[in-house]
C-alpha positions, 0 to 999 in steps of 0.5 A: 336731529339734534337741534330740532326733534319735534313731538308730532302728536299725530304720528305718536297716535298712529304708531300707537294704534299700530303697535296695539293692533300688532300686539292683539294679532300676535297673541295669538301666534305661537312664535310669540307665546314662545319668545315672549317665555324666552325672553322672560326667562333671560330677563328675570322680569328685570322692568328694563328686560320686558316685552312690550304689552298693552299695558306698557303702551299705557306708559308711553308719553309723547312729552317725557319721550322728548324730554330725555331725547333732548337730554341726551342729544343735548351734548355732541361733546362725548360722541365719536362720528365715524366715517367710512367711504370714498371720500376726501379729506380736505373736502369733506372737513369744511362740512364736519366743522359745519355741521358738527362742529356747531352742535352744541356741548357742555361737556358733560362726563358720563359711563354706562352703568349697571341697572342690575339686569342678570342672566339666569344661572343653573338648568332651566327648561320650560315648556309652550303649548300654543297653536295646533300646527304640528311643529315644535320649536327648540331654542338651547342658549349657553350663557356665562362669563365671557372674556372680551378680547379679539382672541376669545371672540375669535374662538367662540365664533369658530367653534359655533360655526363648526358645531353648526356643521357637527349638529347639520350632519347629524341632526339633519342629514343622518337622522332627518330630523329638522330641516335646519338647526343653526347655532349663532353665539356672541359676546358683550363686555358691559356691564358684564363681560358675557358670552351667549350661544344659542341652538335652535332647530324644529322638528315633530313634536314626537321626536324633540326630546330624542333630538335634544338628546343627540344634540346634548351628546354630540355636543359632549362628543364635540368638547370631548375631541374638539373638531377634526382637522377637515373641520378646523381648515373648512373654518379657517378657509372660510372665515378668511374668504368672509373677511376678504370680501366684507372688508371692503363693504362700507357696512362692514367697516363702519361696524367694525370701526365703532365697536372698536372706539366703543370698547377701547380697543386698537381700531388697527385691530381690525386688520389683525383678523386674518392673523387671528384666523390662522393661528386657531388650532384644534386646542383652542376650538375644544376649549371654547366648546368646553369653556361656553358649552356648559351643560350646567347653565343653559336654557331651553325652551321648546314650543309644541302644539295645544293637546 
């Protein structure tokens, strides 16, 4: 793959007759109406934030494609290859002097850089009328500065998963009004350390704006009082159980290991998780939800059926 990519004219033709037939059944779903708007919005039609359409398959070219591969696989010199499994040491270096060590390198010295692509700031709510079934779809993302660390991570993986739990109980069981919502967030460092939480859900369409606004005020309630002491030891518990078994998955470990090369980080580190888990307390819980549960910047999106 880096020495002998070729352009196979014929499988480019097949993909792109796939992807065109693809894009045609989908215009017509709802899902996609409502993820195209999503992402629209998130990418403030940044050229490097669209989605793929008719009209950028007419961009694609076999020949520039292969032209920048060859470009960037043109130089080993300034990638890490990570290894994770069972294997020998003195064994398997003959293979990585083989077989890595003859790639080529010219030793170029290259970054990352800003292509100026922005989340948007401020309250922004737009609705999606596609489809007759008669669902809505709800997505709220959180979006804002983020401070990338193993501590700050930690915490706001914590504090979505116990506002999962919040928002199931009340949402869910209590008021019967989804059959599931899911918060899910996360944090990237470049170009701009930033962290996204997103809640999501479906409900009948009569009752959506109801539900947002008992999600709003658990959420207000939540960073009010941060979370219960049975709610910080289910979290902690868990995520002890969680690290227990991933980290002896191969998977697991090599995600792990790369991220911390990639971002400069201790790769030792990695074995601090546990600590990390049962140092959270009740303070640090609610300071995350009142920290990346600002009320003053988020998007929400709901799709609800054509009238």
């Amino acid at each position: 793959r880096f020495t002998q990519p070729r352009a196979d004219t014929t499988a480019f033709s097949v993909l792109t007759t796939q992807v065109r037939t693809a894009l045609a059944n989908q215009a017509a779903a709802p899902a996609f109406a409502f993820n195209q708007a999503l992402t629209m919005i998130l990418g403030q039609n940044h050229p490097r934030r669209r989605i793929t359409t008719a009209a950028t398959i007419d961009e694609w070219n076999l020949d520039q494609s292969l032209a920048f591969y060859k470009d960037r696989f043109a130089d080993a010199s300034d990638f890490t290859f990570v290894f994770v499994g069972s294997f020998d040491l003195p064994a398997i270096k003959p293979f990585i002097e083989r077989y890595l060590g003859g790639l080529p390198s010219i030793h170029r010295n290259e970054t990352w850089k800003d292509i100026g692509a922005k989340l948007p700031t401020g309250v922004i709510e737009k609705k999606v009328e596609k489809g007759i079934e008669p669902m809505s779809r709800t997505v709220i993302l959180f979006t804002g500065p983020f401070e990338y660390d193993p501590e700050h991570r930690t915490a706001l993986r914590a504090m979505t998963q116990i506002l999962q739990t919040r928002l199931r109980e009340i949402v869910r069981e209590e008021l019967g009004g989804t059959y599931s919502v899911t918060v899910g967030g996360g944090g990237q460092k470049t170009p701009n350390p930033e962290y996204q939480v997103a809640v999501q859900f479906g409900s009948d369409p009569q009752r959506t704006d109801d539900l947002v606004k008992h999600i709003f005020s658990e959420i207000e309630t939540f960073k009010a009082g941060g979370p219960t002491e049975k709610q910080l030891n289910d979290e902690k518990e868990a995520l002890q159980r969680e690290f227990q078994t991933s980290s002896e998955q191969n998977g697991y470990l090599l995600t792990q290991i790369s991220g911390k090369y990639q971002f400069g980080e201790d790769v030792a580190g990695i074995w601090d998780a546990p600590d990390l888990y049962r140092k959270l307390d009740a303070a640090m819980i609610q300071q995350a939800a009142k920290t990346y549960l600002n009320m003053k910047n988020y998007v929400k999106v709901s799709l609800f059926p054509e009238k």
